[in-house]
KEKE-3310 file (N, C-alpha, C; in steps of 0.2 Angstrom, whole numbers, plus 5000, padded with zeros to 4 digits):
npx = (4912:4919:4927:4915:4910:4920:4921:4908:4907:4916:4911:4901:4906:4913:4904:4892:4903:4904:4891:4889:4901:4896:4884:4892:4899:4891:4884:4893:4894:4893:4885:4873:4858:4842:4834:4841:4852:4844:4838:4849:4855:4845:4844:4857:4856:4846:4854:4865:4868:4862:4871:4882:4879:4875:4886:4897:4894:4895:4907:4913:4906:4913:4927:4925:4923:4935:4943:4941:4940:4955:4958:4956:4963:4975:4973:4973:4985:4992:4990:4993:5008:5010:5006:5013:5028:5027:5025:5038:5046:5050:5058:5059:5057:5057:5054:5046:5038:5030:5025:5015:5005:5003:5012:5023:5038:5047:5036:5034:5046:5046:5037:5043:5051:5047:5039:5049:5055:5045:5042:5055:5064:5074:5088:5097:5108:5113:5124:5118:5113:5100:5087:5085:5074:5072:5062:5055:5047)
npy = (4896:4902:4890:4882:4886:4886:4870:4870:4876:4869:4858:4858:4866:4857:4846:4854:4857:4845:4841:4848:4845:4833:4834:4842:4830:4819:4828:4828:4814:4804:4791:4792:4795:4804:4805:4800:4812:4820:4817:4817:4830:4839:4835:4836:4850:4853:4848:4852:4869:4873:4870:4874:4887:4891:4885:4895:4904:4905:4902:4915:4925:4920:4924:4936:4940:4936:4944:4957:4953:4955:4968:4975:4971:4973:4987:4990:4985:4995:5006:5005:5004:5016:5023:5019:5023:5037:5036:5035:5046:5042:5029:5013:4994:4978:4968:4976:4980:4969:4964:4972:4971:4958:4950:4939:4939:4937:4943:4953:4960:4961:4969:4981:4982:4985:4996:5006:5009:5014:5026:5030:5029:5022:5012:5003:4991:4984:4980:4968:4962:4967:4974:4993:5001:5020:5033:5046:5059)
npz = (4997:4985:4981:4977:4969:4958:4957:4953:4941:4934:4932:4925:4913:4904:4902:4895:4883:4879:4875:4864:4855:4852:4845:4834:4830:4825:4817:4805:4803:4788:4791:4798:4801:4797:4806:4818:4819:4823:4833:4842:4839:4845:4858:4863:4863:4870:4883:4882:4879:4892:4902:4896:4898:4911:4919:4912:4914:4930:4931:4926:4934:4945:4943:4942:4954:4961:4956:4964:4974:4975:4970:4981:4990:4984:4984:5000:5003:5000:5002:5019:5013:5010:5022:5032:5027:5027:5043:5046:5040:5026:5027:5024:5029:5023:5033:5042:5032:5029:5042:5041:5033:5031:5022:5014:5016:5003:4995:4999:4997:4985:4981:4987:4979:4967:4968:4973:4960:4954:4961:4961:4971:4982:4990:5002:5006:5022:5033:5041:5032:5031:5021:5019:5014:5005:5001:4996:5005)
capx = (4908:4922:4927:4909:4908:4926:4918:4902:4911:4923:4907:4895:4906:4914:4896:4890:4905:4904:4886:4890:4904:4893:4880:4897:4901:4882:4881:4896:4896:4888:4879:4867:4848:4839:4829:4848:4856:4840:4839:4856:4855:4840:4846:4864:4855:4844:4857:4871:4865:4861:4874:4889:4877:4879:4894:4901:4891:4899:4915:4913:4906:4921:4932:4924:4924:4943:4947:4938:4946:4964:4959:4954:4970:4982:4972:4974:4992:4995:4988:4998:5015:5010:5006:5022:5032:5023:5025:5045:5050:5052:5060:5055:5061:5056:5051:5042:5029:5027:5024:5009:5003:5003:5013:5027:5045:5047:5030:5037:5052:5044:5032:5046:5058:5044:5039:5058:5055:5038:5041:5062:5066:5083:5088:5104:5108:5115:5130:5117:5107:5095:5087:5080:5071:5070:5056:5053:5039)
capy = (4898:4902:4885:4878:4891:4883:4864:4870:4880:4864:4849:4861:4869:4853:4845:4858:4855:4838:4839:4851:4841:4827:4837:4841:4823:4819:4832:4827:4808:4800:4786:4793:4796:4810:4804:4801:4819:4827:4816:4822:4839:4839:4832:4842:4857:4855:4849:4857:4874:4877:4868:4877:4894:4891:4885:4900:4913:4904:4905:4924:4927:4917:4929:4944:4940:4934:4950:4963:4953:4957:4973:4976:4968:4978:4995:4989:4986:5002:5012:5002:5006:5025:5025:5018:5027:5044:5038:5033:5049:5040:5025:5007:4990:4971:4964:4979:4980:4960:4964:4975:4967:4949:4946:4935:4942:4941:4949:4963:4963:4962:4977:4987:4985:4989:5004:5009:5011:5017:5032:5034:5028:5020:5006:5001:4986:4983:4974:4962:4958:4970:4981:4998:5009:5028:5036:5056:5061)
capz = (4991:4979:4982:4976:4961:4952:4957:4946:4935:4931:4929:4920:4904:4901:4901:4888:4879:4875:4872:4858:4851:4849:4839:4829:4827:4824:4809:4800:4802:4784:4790:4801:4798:4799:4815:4824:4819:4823:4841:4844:4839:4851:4867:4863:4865:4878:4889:4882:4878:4898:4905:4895:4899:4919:4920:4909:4922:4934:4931:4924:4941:4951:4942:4944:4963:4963:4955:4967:4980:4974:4968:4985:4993:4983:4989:5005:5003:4995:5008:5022:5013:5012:5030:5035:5022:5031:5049:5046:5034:5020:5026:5026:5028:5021:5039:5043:5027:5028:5046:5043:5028:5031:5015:5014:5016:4998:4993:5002:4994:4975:4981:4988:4971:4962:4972:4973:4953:4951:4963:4962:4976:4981:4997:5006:5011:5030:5035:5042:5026:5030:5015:5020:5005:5007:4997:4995:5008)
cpx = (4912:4925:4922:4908:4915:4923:4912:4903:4914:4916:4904:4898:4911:4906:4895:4893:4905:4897:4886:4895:4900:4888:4887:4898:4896:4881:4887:4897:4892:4886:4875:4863:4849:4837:4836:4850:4849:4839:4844:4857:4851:4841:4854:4862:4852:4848:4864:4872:4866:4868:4882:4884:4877:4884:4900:4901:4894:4905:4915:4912:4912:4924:4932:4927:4932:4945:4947:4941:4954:4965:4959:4962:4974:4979:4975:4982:4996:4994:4992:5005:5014:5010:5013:5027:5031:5027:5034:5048:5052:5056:5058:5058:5056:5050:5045:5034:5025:5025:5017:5005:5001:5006:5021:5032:5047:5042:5033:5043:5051:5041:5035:5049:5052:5043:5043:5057:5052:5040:5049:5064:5073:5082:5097:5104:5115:5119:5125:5112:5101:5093:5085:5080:5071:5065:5056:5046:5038)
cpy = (4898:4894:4879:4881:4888:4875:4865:4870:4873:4858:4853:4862:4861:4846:4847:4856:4850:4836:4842:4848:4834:4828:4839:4836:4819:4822:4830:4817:4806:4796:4785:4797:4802:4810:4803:4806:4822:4826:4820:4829:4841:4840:4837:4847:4858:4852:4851:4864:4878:4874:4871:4886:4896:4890:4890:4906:4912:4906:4913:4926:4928:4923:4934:4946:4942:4941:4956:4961:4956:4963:4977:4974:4973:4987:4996:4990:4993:5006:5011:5005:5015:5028:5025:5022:5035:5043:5036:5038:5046:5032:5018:5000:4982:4969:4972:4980:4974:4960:4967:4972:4960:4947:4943:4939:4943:4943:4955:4964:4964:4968:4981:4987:4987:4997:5010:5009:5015:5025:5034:5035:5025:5018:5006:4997:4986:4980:4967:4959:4963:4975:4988:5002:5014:5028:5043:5053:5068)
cpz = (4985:4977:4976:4969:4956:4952:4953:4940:4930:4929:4923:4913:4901:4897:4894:4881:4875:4871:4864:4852:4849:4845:4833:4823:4822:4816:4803:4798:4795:4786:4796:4797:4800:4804:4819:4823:4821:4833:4846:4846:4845:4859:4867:4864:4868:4884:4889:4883:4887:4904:4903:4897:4906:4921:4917:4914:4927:4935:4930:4932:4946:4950:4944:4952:4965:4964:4958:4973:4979:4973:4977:4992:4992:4985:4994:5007:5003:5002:5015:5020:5013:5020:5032:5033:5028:5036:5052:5043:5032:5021:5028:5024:5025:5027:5039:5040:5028:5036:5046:5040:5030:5025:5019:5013:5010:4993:4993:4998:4986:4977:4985:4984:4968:4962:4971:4966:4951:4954:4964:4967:4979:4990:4997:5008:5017:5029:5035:5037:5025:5024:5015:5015:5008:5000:5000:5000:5005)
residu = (UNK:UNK:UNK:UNK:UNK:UNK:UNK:UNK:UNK:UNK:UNK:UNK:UNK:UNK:UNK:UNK:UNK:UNK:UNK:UNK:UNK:UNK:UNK:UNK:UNK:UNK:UNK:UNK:UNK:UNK:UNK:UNK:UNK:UNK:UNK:UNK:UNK:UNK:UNK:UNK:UNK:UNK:UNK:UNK:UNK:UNK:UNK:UNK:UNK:UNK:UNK:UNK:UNK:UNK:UNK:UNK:UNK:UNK:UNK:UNK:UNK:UNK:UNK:UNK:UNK:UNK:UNK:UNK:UNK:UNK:UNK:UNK:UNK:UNK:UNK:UNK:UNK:UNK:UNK:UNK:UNK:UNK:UNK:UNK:UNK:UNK:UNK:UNK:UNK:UNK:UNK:UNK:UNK:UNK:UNK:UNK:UNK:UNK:UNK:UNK:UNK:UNK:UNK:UNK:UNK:UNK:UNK:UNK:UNK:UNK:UNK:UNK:UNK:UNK:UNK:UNK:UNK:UNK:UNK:UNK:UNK:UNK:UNK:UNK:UNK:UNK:UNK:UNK:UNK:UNK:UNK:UNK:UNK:UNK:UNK:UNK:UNK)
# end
């Protein structure tokens, strides 16, 4: 679906656009008529008019979604590193978070330095590369 709403999004506002640039073109060229700038104007607006105002909705929609996805993502994440955090006293490693999460090894390592910032945290890393955070419970 999100898929099919950026393919709308993408034929419809360029559509409108054009048809309004060509009302543009239309109004300043000197040597058309009256009956050709008013044809124009005409047809540019009944098929620009609705075609840049669904494909705008469209996409405004798209976004909304995307973003309710990710807000909904990073919740989810958030809540996961507190669990963990809780069920290890305070400490937690790379593989571990990206094991519960599903994110990528260095997702988890961008949202454990952050974290280690936000909340004054502090890491060590291991002889064998490993990084392990501590965090206050």
């Amino acid at each position: 679906m999100q898929f099919l709403k950026v393919i709308t999004a993408s034929l419809l506002v360029p559509v409108g656009m054009g048809c309004m640039l060509a009302i543009a073109t239309e109004l300043i060229n000197p040597h058309s008529t009256a009956d050709s700038k008013l044809s124009i104007i005409l047809g540019g607006l009944i098929l620009g008019l609705p075609s840049l105002g669904i494909g705008g909705w469209v996409a405004w929609d798209w976004y909304q979604e995307r973003r309710k996805k990710n807000q909904a993502r990073s919740r989810r994440i958030r809540s996961i590193f507190l669990h963990l955090i809780e069920l290890q006293q305070g400490e937690i490693t790379v593989q571990k978070l990206a094991q519960y999460t599903h994110l990528s090894q260095l997702e988890a390592k961008a949202f454990l330095d952050q974290k280690t910032q936000e909340l004054k945290g502090t890491f060590e890393e291991k002889s064998n590369g490993e990084i392990i955070y501590h965090f206050q419970v």
